[in-house]
MARLOVEX-122787 format. One record per atom (N, C-alpha, C): x, y, z; residue in three letters; atom name. Coordinates in nm, 2 decimals. Example, Ala and Ser with C-alpha at 12.3 -4.5 7.8 and 13.67 -1.06 7.14 Angstrom:
2
NODE        u        v        w   type   atom
NODE     1.32    -0.57     0.78    ALA      N
NODE     1.23    -0.45     0.78    ALA     CA
NODE     1.32    -0.33     0.78    ALA      C
NODE     1.28    -0.22     0.71    SER      N
NODE     1.37    -0.11     0.71    SER     CA
NODE     1.29     0.00     0.79    SER      C
REM end
This chain:
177
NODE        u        v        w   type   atom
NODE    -7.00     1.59     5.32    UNK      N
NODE    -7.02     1.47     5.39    UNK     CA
NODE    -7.09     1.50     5.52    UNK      C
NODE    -7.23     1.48     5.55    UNK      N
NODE    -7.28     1.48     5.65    UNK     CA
NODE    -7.27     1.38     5.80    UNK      C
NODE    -7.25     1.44     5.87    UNK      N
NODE    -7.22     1.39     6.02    UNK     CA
NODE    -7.34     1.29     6.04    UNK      C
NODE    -7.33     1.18     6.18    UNK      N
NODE    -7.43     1.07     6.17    UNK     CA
NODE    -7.50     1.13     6.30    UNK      C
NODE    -7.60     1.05     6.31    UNK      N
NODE    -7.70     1.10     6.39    UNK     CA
NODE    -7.65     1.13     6.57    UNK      C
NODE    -7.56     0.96     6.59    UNK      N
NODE    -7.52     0.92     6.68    UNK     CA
NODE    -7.38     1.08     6.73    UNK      C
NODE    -7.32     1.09     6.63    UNK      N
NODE    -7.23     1.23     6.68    UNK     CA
NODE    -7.30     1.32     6.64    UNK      C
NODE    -7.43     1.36     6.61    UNK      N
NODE    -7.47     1.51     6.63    UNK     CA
NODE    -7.53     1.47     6.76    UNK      C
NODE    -7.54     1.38     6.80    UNK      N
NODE    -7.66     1.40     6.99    UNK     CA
NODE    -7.52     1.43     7.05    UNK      C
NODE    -7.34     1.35     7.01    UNK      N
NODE    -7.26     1.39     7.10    UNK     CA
NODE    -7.20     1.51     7.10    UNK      C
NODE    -7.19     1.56     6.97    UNK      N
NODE    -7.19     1.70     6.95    UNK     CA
NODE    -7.25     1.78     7.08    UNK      C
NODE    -7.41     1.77     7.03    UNK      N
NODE    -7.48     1.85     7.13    UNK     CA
NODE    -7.49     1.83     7.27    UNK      C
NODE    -7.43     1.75     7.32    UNK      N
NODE    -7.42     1.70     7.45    UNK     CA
NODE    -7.26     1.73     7.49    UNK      C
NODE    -7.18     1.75     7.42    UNK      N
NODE    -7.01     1.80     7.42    UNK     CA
NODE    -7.06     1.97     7.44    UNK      C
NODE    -7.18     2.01     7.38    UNK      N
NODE    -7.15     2.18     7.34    UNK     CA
NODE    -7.26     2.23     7.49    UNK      C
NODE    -7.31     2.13     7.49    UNK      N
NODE    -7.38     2.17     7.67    UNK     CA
NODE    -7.29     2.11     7.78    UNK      C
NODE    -7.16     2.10     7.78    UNK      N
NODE    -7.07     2.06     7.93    UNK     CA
NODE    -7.03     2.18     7.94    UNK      C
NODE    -7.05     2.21     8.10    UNK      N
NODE    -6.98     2.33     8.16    UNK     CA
NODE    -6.82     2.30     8.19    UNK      C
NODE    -6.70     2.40     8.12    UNK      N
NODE    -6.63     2.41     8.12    UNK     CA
NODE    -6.55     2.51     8.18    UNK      C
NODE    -6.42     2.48     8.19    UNK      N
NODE    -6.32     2.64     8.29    UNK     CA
NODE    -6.31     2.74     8.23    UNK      C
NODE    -6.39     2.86     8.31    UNK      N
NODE    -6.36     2.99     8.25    UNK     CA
NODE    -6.24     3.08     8.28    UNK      C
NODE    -6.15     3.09     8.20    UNK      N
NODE    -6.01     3.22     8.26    UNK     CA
NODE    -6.00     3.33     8.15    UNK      C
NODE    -5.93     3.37     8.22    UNK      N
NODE    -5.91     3.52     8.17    UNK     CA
NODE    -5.75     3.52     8.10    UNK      C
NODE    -5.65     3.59     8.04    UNK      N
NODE    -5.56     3.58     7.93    UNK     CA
NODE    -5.46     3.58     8.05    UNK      C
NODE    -5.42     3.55     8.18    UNK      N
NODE    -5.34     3.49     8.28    UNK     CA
NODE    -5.37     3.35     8.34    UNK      C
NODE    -5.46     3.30     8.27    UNK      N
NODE    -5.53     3.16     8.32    UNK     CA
NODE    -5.56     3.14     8.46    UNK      C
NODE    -5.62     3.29     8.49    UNK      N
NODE    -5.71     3.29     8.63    UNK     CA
NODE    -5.83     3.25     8.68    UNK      C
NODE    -5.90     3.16     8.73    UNK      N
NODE    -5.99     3.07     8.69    UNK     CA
NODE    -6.16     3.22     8.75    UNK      C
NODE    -6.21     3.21     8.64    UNK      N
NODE    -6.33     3.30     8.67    UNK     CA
NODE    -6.45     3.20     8.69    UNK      C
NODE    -6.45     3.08     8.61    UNK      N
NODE    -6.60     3.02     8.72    UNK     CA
NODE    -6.60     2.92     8.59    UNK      C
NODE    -6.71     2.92     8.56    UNK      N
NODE    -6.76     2.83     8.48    UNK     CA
NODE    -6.89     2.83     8.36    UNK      C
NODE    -6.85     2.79     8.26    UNK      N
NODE    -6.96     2.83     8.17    UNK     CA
NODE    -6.99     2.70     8.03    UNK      C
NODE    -7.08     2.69     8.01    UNK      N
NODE    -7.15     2.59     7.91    UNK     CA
NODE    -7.03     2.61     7.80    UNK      C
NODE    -6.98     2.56     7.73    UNK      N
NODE    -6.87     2.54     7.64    UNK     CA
NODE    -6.94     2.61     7.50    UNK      C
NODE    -7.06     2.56     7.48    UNK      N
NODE    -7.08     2.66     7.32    UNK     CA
NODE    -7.11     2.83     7.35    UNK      C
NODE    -7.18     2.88     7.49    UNK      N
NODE    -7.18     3.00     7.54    UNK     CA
NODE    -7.02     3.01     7.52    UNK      C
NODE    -6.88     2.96     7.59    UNK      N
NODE    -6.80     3.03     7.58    UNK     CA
NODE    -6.71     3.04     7.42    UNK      C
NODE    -6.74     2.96     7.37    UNK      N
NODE    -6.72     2.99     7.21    UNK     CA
NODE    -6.75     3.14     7.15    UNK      C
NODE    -6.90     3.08     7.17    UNK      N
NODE    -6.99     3.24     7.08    UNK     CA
NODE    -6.94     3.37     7.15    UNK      C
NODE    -6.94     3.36     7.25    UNK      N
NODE    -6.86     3.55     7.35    UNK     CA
NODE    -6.74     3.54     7.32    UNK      C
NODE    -6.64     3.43     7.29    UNK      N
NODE    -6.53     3.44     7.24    UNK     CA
NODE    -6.47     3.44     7.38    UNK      C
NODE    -6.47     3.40     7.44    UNK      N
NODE    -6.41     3.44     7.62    UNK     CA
NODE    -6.31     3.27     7.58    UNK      C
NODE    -6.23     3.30     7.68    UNK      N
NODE    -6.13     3.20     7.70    UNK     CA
NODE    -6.10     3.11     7.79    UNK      C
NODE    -6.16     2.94     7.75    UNK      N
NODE    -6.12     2.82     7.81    UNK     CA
NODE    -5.96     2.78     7.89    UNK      C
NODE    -6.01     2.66     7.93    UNK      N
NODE    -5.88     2.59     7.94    UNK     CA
NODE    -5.90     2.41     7.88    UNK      C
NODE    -5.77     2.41     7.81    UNK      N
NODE    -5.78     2.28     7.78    UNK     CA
NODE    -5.64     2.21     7.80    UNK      C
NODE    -5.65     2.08     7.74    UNK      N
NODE    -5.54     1.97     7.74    UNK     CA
NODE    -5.50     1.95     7.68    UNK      C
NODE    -5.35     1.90     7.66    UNK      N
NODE    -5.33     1.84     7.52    UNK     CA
NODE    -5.24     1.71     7.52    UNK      C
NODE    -5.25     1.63     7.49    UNK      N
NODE    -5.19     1.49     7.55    UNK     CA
NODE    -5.10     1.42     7.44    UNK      C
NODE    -4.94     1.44     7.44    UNK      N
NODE    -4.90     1.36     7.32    UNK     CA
NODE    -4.89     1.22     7.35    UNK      C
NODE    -4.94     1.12     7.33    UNK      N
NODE    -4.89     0.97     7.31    UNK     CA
NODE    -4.80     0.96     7.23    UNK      C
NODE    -4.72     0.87     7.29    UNK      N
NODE    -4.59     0.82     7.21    UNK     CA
NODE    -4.57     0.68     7.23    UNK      C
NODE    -4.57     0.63     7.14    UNK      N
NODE    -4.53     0.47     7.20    UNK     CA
NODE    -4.38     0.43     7.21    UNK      C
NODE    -4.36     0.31     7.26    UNK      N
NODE    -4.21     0.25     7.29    UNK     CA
NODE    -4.13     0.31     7.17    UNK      C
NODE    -4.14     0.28     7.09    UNK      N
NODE    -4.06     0.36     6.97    UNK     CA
NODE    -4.03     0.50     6.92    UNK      C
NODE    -4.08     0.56     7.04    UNK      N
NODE    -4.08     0.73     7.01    UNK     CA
NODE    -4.19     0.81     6.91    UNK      C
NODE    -4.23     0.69     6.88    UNK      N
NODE    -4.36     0.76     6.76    UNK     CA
NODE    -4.47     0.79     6.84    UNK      C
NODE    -4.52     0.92     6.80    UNK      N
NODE    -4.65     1.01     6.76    UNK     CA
NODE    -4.76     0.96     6.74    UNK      C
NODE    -4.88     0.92     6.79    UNK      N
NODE    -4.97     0.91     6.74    UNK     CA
NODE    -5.08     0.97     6.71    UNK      C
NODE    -5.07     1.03     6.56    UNK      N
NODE    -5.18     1.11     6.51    UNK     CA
NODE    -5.32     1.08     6.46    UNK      C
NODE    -5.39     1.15     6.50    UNK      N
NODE    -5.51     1.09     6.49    UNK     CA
NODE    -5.65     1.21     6.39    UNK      C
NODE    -5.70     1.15     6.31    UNK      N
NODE    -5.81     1.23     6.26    UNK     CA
NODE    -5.95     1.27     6.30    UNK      C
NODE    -5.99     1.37     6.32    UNK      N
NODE    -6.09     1.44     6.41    UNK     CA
NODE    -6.25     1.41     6.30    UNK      C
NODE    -6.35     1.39     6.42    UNK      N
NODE    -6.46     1.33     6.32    UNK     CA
NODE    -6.50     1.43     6.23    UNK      C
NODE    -6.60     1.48     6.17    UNK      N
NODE    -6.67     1.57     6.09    UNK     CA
NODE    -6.77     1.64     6.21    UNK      C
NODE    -6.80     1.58     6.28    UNK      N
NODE    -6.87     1.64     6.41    UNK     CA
NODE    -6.85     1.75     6.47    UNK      C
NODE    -6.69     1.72     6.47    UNK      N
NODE    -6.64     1.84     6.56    UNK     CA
NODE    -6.63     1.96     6.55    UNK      C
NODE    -6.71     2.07     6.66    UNK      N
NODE    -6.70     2.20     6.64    UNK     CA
NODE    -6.62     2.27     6.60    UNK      C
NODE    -6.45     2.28     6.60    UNK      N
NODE    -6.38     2.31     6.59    UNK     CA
NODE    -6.30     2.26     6.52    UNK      C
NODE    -6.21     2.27     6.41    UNK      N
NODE    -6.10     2.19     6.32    UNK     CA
NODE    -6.21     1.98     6.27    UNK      C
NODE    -6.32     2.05     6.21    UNK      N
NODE    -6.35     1.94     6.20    UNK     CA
NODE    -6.30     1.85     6.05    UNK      C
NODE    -6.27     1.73     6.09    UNK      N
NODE    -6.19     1.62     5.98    UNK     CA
NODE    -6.03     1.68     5.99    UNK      C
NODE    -6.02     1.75     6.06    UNK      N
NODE    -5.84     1.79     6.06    UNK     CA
NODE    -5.78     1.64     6.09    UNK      C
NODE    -5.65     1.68     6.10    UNK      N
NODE    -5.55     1.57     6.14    UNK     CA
NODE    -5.50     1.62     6.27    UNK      C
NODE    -5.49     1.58     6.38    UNK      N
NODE    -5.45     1.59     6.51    UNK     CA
NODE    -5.33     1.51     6.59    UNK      C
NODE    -5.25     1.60     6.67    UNK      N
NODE    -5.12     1.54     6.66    UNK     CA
NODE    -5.15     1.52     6.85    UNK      C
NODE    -5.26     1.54     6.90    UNK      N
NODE    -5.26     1.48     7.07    UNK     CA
NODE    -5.40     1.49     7.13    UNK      C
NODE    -5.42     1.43     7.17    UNK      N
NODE    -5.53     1.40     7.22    UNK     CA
NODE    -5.59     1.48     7.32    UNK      C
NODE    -5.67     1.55     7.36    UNK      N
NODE    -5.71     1.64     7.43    UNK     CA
NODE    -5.87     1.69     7.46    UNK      C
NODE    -5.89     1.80     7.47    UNK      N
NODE    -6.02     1.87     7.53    UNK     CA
NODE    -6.04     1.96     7.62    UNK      C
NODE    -6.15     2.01     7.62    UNK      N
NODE    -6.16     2.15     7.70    UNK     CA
NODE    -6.14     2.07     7.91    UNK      C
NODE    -6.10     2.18     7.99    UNK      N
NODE    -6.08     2.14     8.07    UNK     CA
NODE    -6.20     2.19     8.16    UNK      C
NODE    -6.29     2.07     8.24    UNK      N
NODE    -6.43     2.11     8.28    UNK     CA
NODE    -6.38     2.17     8.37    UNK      C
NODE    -6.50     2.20     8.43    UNK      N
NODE    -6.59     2.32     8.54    UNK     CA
NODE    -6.49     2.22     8.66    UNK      C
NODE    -6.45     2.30     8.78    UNK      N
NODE    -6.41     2.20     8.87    UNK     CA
NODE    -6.25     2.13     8.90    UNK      C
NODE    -6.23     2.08     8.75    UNK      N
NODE    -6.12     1.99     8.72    UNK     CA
NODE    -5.99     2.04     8.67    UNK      C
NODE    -5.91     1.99     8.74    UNK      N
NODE    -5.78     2.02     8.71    UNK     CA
NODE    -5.73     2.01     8.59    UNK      C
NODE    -5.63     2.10     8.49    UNK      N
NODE    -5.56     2.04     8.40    UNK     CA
NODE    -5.49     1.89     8.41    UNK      C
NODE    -5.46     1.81     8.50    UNK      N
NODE    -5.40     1.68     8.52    UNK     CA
NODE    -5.50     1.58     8.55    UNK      C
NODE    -5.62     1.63     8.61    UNK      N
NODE    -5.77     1.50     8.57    UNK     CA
NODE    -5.81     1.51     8.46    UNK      C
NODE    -5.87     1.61     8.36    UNK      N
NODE    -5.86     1.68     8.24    UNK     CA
NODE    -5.77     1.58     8.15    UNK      C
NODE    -5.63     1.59     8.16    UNK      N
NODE    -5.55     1.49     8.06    UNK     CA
NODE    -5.59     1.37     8.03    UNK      C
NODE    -5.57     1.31     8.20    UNK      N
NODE    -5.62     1.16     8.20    UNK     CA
NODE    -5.74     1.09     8.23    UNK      C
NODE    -5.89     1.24     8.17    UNK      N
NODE    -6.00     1.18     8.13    UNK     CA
NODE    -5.99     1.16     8.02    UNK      C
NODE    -5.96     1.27     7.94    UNK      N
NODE    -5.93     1.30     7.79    UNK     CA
NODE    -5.86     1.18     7.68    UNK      C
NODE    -5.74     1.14     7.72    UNK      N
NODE    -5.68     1.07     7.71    UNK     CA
NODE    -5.74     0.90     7.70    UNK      C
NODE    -5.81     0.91     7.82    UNK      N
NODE    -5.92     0.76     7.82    UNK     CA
NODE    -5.99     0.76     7.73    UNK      C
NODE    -6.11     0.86     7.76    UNK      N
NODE    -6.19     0.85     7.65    UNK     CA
NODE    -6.20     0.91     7.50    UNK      C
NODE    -6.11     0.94     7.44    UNK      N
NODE    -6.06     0.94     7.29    UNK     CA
NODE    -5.97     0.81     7.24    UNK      C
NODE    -5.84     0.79     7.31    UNK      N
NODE    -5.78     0.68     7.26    UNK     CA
NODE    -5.76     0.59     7.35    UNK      C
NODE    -5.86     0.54     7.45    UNK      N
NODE    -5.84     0.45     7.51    UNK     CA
NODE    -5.74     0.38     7.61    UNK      C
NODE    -5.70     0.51     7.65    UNK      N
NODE    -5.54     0.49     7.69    UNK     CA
NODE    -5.56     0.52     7.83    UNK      C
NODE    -5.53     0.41     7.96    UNK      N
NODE    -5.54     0.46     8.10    UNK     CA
NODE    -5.45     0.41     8.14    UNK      C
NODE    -5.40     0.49     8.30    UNK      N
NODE    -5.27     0.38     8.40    UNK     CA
NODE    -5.20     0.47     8.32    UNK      C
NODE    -5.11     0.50     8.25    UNK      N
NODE    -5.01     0.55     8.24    UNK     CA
NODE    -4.95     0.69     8.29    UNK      C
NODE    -4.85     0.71     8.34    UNK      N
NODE    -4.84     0.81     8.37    UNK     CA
NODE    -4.75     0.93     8.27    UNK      C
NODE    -4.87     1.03     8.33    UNK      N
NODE    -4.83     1.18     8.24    UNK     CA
NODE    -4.74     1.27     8.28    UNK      C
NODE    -4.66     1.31     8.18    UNK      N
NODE    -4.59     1.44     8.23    UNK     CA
NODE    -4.61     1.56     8.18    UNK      C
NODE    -4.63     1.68     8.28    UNK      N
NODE    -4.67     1.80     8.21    UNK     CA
NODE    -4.54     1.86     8.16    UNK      C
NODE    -4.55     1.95     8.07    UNK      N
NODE    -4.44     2.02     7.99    UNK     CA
NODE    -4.47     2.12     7.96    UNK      C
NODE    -4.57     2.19     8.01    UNK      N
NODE    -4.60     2.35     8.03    UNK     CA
NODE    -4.74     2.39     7.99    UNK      C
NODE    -4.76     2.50     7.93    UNK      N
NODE    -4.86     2.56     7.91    UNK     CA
NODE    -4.86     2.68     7.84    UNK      C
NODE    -4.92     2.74     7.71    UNK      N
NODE    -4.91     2.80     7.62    UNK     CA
NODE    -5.07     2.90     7.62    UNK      C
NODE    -5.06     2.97     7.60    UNK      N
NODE    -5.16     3.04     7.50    UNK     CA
NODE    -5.19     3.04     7.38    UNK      C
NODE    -5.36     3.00     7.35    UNK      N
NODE    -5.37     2.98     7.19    UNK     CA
NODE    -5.48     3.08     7.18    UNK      C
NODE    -5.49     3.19     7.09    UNK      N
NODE    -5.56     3.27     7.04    UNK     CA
NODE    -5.63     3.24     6.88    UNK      C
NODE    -5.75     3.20     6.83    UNK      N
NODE    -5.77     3.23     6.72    UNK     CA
NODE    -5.93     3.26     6.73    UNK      C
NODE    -5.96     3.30     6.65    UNK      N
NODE    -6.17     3.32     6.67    UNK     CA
NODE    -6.22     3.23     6.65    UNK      C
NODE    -6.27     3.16     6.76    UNK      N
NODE    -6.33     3.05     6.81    UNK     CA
NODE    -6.29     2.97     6.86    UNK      C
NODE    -6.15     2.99     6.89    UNK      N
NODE    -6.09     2.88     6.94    UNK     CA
NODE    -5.97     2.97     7.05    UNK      C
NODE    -6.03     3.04     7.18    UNK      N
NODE    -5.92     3.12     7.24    UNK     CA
NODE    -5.91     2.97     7.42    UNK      C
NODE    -5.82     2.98     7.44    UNK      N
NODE    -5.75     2.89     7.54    UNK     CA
NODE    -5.64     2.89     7.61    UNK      C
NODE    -5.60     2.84     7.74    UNK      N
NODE    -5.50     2.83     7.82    UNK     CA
NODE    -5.49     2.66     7.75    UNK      C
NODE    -5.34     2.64     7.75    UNK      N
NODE    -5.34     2.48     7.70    UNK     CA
NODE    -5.24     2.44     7.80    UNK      C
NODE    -5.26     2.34     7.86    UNK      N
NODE    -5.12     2.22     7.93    UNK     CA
NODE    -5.11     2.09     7.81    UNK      C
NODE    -4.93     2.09     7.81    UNK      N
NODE    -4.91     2.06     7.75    UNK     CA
NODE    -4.89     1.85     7.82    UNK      C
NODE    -4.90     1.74     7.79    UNK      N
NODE    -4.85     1.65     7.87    UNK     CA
NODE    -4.82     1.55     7.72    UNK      C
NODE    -4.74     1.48     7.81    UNK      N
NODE    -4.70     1.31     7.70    UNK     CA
NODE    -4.72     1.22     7.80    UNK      C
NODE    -4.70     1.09     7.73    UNK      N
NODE    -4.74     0.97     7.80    UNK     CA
NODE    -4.72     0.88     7.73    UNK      C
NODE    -4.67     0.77     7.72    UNK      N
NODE    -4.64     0.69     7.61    UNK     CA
NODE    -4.67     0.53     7.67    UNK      C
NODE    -4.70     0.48     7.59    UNK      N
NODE    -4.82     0.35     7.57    UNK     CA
NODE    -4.79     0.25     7.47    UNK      C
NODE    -4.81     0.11     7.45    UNK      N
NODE    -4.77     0.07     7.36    UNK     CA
NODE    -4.94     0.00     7.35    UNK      C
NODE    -5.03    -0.01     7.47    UNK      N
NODE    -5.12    -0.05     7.45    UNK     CA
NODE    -5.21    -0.04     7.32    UNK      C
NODE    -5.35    -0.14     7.29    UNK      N
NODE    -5.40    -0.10     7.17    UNK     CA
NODE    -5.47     0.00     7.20    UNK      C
NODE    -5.50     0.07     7.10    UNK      N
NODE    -5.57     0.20     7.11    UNK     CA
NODE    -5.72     0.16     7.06    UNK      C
NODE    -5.79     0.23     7.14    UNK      N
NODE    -5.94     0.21     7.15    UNK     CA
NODE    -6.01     0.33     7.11    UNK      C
NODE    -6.04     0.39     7.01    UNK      N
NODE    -6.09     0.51     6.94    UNK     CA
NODE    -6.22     0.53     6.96    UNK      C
NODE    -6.22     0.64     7.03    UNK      N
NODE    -6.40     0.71     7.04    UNK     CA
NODE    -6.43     0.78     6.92    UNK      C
NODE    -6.54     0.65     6.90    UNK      N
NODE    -6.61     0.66     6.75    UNK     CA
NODE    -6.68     0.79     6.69    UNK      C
NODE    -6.71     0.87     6.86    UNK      N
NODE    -6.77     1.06     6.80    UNK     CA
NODE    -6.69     1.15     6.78    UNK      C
NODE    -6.56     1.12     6.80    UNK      N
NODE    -6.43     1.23     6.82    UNK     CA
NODE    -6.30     1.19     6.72    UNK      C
NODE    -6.26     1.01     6.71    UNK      N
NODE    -6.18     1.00     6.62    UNK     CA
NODE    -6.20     0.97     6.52    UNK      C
NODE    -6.18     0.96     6.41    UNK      N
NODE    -6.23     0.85     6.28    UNK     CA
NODE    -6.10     0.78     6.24    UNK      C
NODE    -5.99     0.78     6.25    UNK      N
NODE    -5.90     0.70     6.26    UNK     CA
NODE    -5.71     0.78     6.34    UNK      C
NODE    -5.65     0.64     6.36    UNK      N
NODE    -5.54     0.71     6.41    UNK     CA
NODE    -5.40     0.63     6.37    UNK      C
NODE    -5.30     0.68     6.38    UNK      N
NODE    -5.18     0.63     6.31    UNK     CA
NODE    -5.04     0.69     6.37    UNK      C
NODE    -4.94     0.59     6.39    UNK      N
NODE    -4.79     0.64     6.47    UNK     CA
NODE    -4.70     0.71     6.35    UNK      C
NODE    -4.64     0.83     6.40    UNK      N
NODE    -4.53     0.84     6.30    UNK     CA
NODE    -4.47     0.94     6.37    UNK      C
NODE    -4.33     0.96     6.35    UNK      N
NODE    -4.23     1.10     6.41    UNK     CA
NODE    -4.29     1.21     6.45    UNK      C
NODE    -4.24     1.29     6.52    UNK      N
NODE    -4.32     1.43     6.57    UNK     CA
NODE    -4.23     1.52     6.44    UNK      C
NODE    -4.16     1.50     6.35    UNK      N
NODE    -4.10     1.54     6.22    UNK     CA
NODE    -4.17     1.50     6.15    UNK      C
NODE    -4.19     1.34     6.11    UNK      N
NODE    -4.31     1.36     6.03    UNK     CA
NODE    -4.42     1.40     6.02    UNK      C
NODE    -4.48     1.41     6.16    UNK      N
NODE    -4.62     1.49     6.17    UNK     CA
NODE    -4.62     1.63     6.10    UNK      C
NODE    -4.49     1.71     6.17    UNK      N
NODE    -4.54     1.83     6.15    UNK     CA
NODE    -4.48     1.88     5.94    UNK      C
NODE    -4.41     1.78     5.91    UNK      N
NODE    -4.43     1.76     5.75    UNK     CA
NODE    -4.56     1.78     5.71    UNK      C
NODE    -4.65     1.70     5.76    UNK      N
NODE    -4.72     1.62     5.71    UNK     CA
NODE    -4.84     1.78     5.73    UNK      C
NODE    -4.83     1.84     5.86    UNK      N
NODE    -4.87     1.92     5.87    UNK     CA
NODE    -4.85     2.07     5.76    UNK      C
NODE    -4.80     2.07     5.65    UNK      N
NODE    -4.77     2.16     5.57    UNK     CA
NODE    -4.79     2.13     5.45    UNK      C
NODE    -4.84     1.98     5.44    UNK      N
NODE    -4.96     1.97     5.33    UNK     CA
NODE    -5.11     1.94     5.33    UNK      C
NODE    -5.10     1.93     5.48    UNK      N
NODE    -5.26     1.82     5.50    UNK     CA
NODE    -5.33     1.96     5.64    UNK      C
NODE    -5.47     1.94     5.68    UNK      N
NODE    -5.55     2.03     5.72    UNK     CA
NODE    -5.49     1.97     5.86    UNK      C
NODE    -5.38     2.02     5.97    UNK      N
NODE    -5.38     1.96     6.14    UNK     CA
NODE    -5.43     2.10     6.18    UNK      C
NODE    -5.48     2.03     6.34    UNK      N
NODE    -5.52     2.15     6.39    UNK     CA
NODE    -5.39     2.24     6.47    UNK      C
NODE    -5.43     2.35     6.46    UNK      N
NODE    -5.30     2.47     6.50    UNK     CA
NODE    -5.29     2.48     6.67    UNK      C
NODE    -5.37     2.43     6.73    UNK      N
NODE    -5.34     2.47     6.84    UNK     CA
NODE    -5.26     2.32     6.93    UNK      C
NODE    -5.29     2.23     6.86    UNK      N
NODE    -5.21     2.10     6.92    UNK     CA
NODE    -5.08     2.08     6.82    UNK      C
NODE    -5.08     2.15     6.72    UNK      N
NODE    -4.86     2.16     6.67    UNK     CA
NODE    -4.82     2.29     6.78    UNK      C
NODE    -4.90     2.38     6.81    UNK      N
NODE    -4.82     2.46     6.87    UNK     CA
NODE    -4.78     2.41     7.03    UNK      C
NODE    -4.89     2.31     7.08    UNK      N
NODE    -4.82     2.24     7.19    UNK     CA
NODE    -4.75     2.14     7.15    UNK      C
NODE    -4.73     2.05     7.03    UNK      N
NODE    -4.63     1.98     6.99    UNK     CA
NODE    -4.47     2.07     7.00    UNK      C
NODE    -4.48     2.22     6.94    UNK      N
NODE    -4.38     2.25     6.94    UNK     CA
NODE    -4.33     2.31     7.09    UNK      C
NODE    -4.42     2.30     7.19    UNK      N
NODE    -4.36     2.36     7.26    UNK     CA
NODE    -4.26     2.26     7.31    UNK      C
NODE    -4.36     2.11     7.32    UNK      N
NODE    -4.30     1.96     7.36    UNK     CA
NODE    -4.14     2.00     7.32    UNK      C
NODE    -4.13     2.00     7.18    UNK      N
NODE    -4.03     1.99     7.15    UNK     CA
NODE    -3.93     2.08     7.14    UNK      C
NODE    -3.93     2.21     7.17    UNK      N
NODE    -3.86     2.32     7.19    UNK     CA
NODE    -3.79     2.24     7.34    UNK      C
NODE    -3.85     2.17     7.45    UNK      N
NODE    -3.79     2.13     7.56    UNK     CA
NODE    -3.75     1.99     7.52    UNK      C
NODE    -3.73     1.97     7.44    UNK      N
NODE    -3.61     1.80     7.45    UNK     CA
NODE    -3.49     1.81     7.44    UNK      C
REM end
């Protein structure tokens, strides 16, 4: 299934943003173009945002074909790399806006993990925030989204393609409840 025109320009305009460069203590070293820190394999920082609505449900969302990374996966929070400059907590609640539309609310952080895999190495913060507002989907990053248990999700994750580095901040979510 080939990608559309309109997400390969955001593709390529996502893979030229300068992002946080740290080292495997998440000590901030400077900053570097986000597809440079891929290819050297060197290690970002990112976010990970679970929405939950009034009902305690999850909302999981599917990642476009676009995406460099876990593309067409199923995704259990909303997130992205954390720019050049910006804090993990502006980071969340840019992230957060522009994927599912979601602002004003307030986030809570819940820690921070390390994710290691080739091509995808990172410091992660973990936050929730819960919303019942409509969700407004960025048409380059989501292709669709849907509420369900942080149990069903990760079921659901043991038959279907989710990406590994947002269940492992799901689980950390939930190791603290």
């Amino acid at each position: 299934m080939a990608i559309s025109e309109r997400e390969a320009v955001h593709r390529a305009a996502s893979d030229a943003e300068r992002v946080a460069w740290v080292d495997e203590q998440d000590q901030l070293l400077g900053g570097l173009v986000r597809a440079e820190l891929r290819e050297r394999g060197l290690i970002g920082r990112g976010t990970f945002i679970l929405l939950f609505n009034s009902r305690g449900e999850l909302c999981v969302h599917r990642r476009t074909l676009s995406k460099a990374i876990y593309p067409g996966y199923w995704d259990v929070a909303a997130g992205g790399m954390v720019g050049e400059g910006e804090s993990y907590s502006e980071s969340a609640a840019r992230e957060l806006q522009e994927e599912l539309g979601i602002a004003g609310v307030a986030l809570r952080e819940h820690g921070r993990f390390y994710f290691d895999q080739p091509g995808n190495r990172l410091w992660g913060a973990v936050f929730s925030a819960v919303s019942d507002a409509p969700l407004l989907l960025q048409p380059e990053e989501v292709m669709e989204a849907r509420f369900m248990t942080a149990e069903q999700a990760l079921a659901a994750a043991a038959e279907q393609d989710f990406c590994p580095d947002s269940l492992q901040a799901l689980r950390l979510y939930l190791a603290q409840r």
